[in-house]
Every structure is written in C-alpha cells, then in structure tokens.
C-alpha positions as CSV (number, residue, x, y, z in Angstrom):
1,X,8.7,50.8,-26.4
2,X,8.9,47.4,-26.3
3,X,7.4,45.3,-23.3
4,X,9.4,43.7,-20.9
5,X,9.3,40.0,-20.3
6,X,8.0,40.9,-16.9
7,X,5.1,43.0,-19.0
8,X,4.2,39.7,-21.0
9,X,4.3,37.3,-17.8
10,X,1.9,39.7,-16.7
11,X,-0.4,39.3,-19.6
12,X,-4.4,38.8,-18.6
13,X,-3.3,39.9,-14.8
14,X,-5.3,43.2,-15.0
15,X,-8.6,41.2,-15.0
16,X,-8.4,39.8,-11.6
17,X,-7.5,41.2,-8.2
18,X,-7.2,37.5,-6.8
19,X,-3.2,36.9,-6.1
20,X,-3.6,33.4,-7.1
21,X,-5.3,33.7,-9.9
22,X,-2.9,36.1,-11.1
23,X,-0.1,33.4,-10.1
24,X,-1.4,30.8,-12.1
25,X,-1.7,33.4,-14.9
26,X,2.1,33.9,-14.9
27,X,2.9,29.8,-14.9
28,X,0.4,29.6,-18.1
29,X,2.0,32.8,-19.8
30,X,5.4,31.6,-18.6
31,X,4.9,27.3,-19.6
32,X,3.7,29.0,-22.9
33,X,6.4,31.1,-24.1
34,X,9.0,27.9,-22.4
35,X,7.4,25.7,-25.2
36,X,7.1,28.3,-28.2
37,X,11.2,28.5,-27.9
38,X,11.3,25.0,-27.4
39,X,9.8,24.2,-30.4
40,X,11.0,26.3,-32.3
41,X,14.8,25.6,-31.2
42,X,13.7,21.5,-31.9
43,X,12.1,23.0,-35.7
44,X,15.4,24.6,-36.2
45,X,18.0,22.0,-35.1
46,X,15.5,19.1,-36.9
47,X,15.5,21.0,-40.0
48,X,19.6,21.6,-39.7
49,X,20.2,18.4,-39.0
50,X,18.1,16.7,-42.3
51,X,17.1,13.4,-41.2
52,X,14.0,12.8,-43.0
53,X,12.1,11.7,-40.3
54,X,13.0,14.5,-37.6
55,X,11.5,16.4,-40.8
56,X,8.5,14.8,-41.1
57,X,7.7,15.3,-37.1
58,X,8.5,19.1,-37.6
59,X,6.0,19.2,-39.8
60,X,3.7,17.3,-38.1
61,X,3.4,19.4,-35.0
62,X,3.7,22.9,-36.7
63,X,-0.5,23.7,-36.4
64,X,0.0,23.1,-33.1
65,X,2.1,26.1,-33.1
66,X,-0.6,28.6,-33.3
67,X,-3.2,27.3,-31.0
68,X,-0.2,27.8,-28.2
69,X,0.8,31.1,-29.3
70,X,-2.8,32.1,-28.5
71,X,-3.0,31.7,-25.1
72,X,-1.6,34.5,-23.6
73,X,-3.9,36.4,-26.0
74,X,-6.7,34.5,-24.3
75,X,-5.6,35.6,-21.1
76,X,-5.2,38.9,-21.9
77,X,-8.7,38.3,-23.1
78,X,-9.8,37.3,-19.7
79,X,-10.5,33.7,-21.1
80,X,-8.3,32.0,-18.2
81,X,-10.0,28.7,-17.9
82,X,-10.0,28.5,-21.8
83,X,-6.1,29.4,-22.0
84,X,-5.4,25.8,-19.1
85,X,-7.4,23.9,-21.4
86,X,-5.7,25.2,-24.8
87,X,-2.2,25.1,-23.6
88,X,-2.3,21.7,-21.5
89,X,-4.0,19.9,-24.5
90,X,-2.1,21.7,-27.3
91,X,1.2,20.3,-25.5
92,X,-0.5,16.7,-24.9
93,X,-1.8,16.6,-28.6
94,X,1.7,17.7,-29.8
95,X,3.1,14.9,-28.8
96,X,0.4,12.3,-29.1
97,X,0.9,13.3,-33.4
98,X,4.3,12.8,-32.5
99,X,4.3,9.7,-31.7
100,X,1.3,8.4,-33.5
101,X,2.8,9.7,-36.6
102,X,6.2,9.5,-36.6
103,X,8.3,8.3,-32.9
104,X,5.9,5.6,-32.0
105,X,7.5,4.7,-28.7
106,X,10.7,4.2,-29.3
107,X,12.2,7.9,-28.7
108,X,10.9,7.2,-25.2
109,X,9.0,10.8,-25.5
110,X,5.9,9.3,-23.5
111,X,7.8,10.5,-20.4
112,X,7.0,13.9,-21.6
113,X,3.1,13.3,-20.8
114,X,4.3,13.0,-17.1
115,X,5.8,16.3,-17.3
116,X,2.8,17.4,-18.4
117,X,0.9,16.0,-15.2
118,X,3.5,17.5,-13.3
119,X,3.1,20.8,-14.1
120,X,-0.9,20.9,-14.1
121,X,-1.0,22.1,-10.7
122,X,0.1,25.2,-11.1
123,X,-2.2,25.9,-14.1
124,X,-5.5,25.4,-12.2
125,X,-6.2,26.0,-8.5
126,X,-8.1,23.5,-6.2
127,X,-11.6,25.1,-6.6
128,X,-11.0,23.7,-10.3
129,X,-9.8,19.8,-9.0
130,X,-12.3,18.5,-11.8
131,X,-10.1,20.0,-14.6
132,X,-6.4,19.2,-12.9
133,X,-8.2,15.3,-12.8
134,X,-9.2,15.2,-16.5
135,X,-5.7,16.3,-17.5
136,X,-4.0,13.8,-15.0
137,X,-6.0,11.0,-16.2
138,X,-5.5,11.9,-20.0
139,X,-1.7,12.1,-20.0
140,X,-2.0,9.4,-17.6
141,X,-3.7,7.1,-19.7
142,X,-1.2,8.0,-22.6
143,X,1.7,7.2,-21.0
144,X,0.9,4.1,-19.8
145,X,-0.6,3.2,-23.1
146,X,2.8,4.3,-25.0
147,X,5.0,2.6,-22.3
148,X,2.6,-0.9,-22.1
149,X,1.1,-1.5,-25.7
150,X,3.5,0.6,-28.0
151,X,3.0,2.1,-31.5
152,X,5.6,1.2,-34.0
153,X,7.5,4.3,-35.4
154,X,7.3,5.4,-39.3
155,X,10.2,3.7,-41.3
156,X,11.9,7.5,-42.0
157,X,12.5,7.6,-38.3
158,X,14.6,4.6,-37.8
159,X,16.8,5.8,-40.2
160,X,17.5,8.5,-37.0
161,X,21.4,8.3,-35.4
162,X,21.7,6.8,-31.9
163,X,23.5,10.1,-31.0
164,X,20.6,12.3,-32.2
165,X,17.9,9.8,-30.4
166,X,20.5,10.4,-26.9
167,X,20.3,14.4,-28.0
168,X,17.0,14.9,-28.8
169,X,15.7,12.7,-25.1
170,X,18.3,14.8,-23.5
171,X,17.2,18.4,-24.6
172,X,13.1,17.2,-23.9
173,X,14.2,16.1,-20.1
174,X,16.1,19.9,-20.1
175,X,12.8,21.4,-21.3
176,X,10.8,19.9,-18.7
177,X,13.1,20.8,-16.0
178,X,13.6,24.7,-18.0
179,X,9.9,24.7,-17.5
180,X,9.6,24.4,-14.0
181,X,12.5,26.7,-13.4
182,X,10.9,29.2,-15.8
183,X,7.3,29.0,-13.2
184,X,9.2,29.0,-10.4
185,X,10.4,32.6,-11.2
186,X,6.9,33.7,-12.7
187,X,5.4,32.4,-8.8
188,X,8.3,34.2,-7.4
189,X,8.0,37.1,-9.2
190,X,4.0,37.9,-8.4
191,X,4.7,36.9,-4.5
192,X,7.0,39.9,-4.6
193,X,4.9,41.8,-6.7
194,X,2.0,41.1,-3.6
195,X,4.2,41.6,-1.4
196,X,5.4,45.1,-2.6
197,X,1.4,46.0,-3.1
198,X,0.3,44.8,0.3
199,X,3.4,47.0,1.8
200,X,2.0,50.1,-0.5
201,X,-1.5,49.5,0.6
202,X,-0.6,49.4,4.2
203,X,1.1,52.6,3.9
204,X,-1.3,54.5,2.1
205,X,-5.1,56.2,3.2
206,X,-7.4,54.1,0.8
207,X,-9.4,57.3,0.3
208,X,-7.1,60.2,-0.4
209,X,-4.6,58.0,-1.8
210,X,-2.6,60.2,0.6
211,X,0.1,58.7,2.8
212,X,-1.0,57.5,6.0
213,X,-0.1,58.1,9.5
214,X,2.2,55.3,9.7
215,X,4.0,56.3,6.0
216,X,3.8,60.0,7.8
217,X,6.1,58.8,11.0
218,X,8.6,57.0,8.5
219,X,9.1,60.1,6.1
220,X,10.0,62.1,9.4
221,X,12.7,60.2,10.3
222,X,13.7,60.3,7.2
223,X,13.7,64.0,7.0
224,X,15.5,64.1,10.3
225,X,17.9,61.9,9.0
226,X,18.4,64.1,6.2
227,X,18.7,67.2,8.2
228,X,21.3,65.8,10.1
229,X,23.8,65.6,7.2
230,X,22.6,68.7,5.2
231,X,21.9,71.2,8.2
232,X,18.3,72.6,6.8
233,X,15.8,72.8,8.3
234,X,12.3,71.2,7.7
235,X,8.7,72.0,9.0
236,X,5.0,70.3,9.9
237,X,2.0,71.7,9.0
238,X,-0.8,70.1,11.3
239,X,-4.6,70.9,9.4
240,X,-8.1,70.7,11.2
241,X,-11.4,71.1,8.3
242,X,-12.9,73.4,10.6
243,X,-16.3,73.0,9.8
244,X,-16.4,69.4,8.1
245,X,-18.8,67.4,10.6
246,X,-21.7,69.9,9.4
247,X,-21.0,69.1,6.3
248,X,-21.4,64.6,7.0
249,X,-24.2,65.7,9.2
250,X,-26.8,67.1,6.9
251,X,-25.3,65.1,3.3
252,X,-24.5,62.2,4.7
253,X,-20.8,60.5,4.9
254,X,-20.1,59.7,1.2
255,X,-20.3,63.4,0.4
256,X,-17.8,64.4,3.2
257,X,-15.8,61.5,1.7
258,X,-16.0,63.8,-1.8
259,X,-14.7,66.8,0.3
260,X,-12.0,64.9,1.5
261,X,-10.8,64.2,-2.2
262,X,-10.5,67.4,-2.6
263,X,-8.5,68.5,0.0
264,X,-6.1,65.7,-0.8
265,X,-6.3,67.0,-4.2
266,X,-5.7,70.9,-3.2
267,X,-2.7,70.0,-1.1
268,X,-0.8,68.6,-3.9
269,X,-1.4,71.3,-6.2
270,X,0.2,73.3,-3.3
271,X,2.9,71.4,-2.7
272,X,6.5,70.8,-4.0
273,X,7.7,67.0,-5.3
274,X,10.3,66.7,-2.1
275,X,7.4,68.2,0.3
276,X,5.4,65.4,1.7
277,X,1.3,65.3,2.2
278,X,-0.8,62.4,4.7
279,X,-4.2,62.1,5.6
280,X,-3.6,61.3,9.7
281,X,-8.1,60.1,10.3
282,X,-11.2,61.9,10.0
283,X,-10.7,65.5,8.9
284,X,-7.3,65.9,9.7
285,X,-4.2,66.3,7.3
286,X,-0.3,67.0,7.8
287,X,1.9,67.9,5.8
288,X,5.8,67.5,6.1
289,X,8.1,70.5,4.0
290,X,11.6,69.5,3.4
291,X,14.9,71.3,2.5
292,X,13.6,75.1,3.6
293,X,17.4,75.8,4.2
294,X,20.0,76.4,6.9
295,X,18.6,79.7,8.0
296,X,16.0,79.7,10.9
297,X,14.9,82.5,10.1
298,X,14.0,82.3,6.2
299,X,13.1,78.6,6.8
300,X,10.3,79.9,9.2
301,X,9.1,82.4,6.6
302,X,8.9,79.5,3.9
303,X,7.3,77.4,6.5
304,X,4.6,80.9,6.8
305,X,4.3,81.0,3.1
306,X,2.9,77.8,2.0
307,X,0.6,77.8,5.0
308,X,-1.0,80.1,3.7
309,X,-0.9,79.3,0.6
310,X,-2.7,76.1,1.9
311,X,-5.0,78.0,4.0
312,X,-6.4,80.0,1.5
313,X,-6.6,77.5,-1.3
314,X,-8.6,74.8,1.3
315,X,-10.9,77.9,1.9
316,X,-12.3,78.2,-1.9
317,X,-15.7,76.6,-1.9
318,X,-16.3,73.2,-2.5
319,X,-18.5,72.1,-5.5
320,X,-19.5,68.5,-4.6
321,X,-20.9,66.4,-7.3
322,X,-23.1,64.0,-5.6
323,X,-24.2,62.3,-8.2
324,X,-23.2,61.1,-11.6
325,X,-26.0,62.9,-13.7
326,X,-24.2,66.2,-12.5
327,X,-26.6,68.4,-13.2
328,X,-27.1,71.7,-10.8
329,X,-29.6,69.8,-8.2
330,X,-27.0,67.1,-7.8
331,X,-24.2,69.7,-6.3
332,X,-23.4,70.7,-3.0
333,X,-21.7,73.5,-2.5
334,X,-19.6,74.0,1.1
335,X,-17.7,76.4,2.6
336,X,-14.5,74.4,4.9
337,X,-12.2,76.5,5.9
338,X,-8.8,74.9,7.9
339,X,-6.5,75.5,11.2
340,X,-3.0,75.1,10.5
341,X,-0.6,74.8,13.2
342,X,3.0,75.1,12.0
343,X,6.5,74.0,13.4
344,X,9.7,74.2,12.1
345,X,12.2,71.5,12.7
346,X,16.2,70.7,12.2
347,X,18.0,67.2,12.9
348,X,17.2,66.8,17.0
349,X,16.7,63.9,19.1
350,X,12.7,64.1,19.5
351,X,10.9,62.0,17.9
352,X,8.5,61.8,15.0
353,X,5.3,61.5,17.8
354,X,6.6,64.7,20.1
355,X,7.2,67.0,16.9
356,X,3.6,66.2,15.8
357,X,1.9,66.7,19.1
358,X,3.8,70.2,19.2
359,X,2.4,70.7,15.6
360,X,-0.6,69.7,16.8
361,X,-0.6,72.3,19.7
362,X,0.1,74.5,17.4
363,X,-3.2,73.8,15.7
364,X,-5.4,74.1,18.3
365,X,-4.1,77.3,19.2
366,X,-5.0,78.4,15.7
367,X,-8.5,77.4,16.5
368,X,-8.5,79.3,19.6
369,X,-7.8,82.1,17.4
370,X,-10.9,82.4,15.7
371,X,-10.3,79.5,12.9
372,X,-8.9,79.8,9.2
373,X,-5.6,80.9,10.8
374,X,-2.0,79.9,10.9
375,X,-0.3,79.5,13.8
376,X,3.7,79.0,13.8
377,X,5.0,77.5,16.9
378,X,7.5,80.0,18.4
379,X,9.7,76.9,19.4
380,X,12.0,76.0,16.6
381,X,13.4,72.1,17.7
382,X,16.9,72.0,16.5
C-alpha cells in the first residue's frame, strides 16, 4: 500500500517522544518535499520554455537535487540535526550557483535567501540558537552581498524575456509563501496528533493498557444511551483479585504488576469486541457487557455466563516470569482467584457512579460468600 502524505510528513518521528522535536521533524520533511516539486516544476517549465540560459541554470542546480531528496531519509535515520543542516544549505547553495553561475543579481532571486532565514525557526528549536545564528548570518550575508556589490549575470541569460523574468520572480515569491503554508499544516497536523495522544493517554491505565476509570464512566453513558433507543439490556461485572496483596508482599510490586498484565490479558480473551474491559486502581477490574438483549430474564443468564467464564479463567494459576533469563528459578507461580459482583442494567436515569457502587455491593457480597464466587445483584435498574 502506498504511504500517505501524512505517513511521509511523519518520516524520522518514531525516534523521538519529544512533541517538538517531532514538529520540527514535519516542517523539515514538509520544506523538503515543497522544494523537490518546486524544482522540479521550475526543471520542467525551464526546459519547455528553451531559453538557453534558463537551461544552463537547470543544469546547474540539478546535484543539488539529490542531497535534498535525502533528508527525510536522514530523518528517518534518526540523523535530525544532520537533515537542518543538509536541507538549509542545499536550498542556500542552490541558489548561490544560481546566481554565481548564471542570474547574477539581476533576477532579483537574492530575496529568496530571506526566505530562507525566515523559515529557519522552525527547523531548529531554541536549545540549538547557535545553528538558527549560523544560517541567519549566512543567507544574511548573501543577500546583502547580492543586493549591495552585484555579480553580473552570464550573457545566455540576458537573452531571457521580460515576461519570463516577471514569471519566474513571481512563481519563487509563490514558493516561499507555498512553503510556509505547507509547515503551517505539518505544525498543525502533529498538535492534533498530541492532542489526540494526550486525550488517549488520559483515558487509558498505563499498565494494563486497559481503559480507565474515567474512559469506564464515559462508555456507560454511552451504553445507557444506547439502551435507550434499542431496549437491551446491558450489565457490570465488578472484580476483586482476592488474594493479590500476598502476592506484592512477599515478590515485591513489579511482580504483582506482571499479575496484573495478565488479568488484563485474560479478560480480553473472555470478552466480545462490543463488551468493554477497565482497570478501576490496585486490584480491581470492571467490566461493562453490552447488547444482552430485550429479555430480563436471558440478559441476566448472559450476564451469569461470562462471569463465570471470567471467574474461572482468572482462577488458572499464574506463571510469573520475573526475570528475562526465564529459566525455572526465575518463575513465580500464584494462585488469584476473583469476586465478581454482577448487575444488569437497561436505559434508567441513575447514573454511571450509583450503577457501580451497586456492582460494587454486589462484590463484596461475593466475598462474604466465601470468595471465587459470582454474585448477581437481584435488582435489575431499568
């Protein structure tokens, strides 16, 4: 399948979990492909057109074609610094040989070094002021060179129409100003990107990778919501590891966190796609079944079902690898068995918080029980 321009603007962002480093990663990938059309689209319409000196200047610049080309492949390298430096002076050198070889200063293209100084800043970030400086004061120093001393252009170009000079400063202002608007979206693009991440992250147990409390209260509403319109019914399974503080007290936390995993793991396998599993803090889980059907009565026999089926799969043992050797001494194996208190819900006016804390009841009245039960609320909120 062929990558979207999205995938190549994103080129080089997988080695960095910095948000601005990644933005200025998109500005370089996006300035570079900007430039490779642009020159191309000048190669094309100075090689249509036939004036001998446009010629000459299309062939002057075309190495320069393949040290810009490269960058995104160094940033895909992880080579970011190297990529700034290879794009900002391929551009600058490109039309330094321009000039020096062909234009001289009458085109007027020396204003293209200030577009150049323009843009820098979103190439580096302040930590790398020394490099943004060097830049500034080369292009600098080249405009004001071009526009105060001159360099007299080669004969072949002053054989060039008045109407191609006006086209040709014309499309070079439009590729400055395409190349901002071409960053602009890049910078745009990876703030929503972070934004949609940071909105994930916050919704999501950093452990489990399990849904959190908070992404747990949104998906019942959701499945109230639902309910309302479709008439089924849905349910909440409220877990308790029943004998998981034993297990952090004599292995130590980081192997209670490897239990953990493996719940998270086990409920999935469990579970359907539309069914819904969250990690609420310490050892406790819920879990949230939709669509059981209009019937009270076979919904609470579903809702039965996969409790068990939850119960008895969290009460296999546990084989912990503790360490990465893996051999037999580096194993734990526990036996966790789990509570489950059950409730089985329709569209009502409760909310999210009072259906839990009656699932939650629910659970501790499995516990009373004698542990590794199910209890199934005999209220049914409709």
């Amino acid at each position: 399948m062929t990558p979207s321009f999205g995938a190549w603007l994103d080129l080089g962002c997988d080695r960095t979990a910095d948000p601005t480093q990644k933005r200025k990663i998109r500005n370089v990938n996006a300035t570079t492909y900007v430039v490779l059309v642009a020159y191309a689209l000048y190669h094309a319409a100075n090689l249509a057109l036939g004036e001998a000196g446009l010629v000459l200047a299309t062939w002057a610049i075309t190495p320069f074609y393949f040290s810009i080309a490269a960058v995104p492949w160094l940033n895909h390298r992880g080579l970011h610094g190297l990529a700034r430096w290879v794009l900002s002076l391929s551009v600058t050198l490109t039309m330094l040989c321009t000039m020096l070889l062909v234009a001289g200063s009458w085109f007027g293209l020396h204003f293209y070094f200030i577009s150049v100084i323009v843009v820098t800043p979103m190439f580096f970030s302040l930590e790398q002021w020394r490099s943004m400086v060097s830049i500034f004061v080369l292009n600098a120093s080249l405009f004001f060179y071009f526009e105060y001393v001159g360099v007299t252009p080669h004969p072949l170009i002053l054989s060039t129409t008045p109407a191609t000079i006006e086209f040709l400063r014309i499309s070079h202002t439009c590729t400055s100003l395409l190349t901002v608007l071409v960053i602009s979206f890049a910078r745009d693009r990876g703030a929503s990107q972070n934004e949609e991440s940071f909105e994930e992250l916050s919704s999501i147990d950093m452990l489990t990778g399990l849904p959190n409390r908070r992404r747990m209260l949104q998906r019942i509403r959701e499945s109230i919501a639902m309910g309302k319109r479709t008439k089924e019914h849905s349910a909440l399974l409220f877990l308790d590891l029943d004998n998981f503080k034993s297990l952090n007290d004599q292995h130590g936390h980081a192997t209670g966190d490897l239990l953990l995993k493996e719940v998270a793991r086990r409920l999935r396998a469990c579970l359907r796609e539309i069914d819904v599993e969250a990690r609420f803090g310490g050892d406790e889980f819920v879990i949230l079944l939709n669509m059981l059907g209009p019937d009270v009565a076979a919904a609470r026999e579903n809702t039965r079902r996969v409790a068990d089926k939850v119960r008895a799969s969290l009460a296999e043992p546990y084989h912990l690898v503790v360490s990465p050797r893996g051999s037999a001494q580096d194993q734990v194996v526990h036996h966790c068995t789990a509570s489950v208190g059950a409730l089985v819900f329709q569209a009502n006016s409760l909310p999210p918080e009072e259906l839990l804390k009656l699932a939650d009841a629910a659970m501790y009245q499995a516990k009373e029980q004698g542990r590794n039960t199910v209890c199934l609320s005999e209220r049914t909120v409709a």
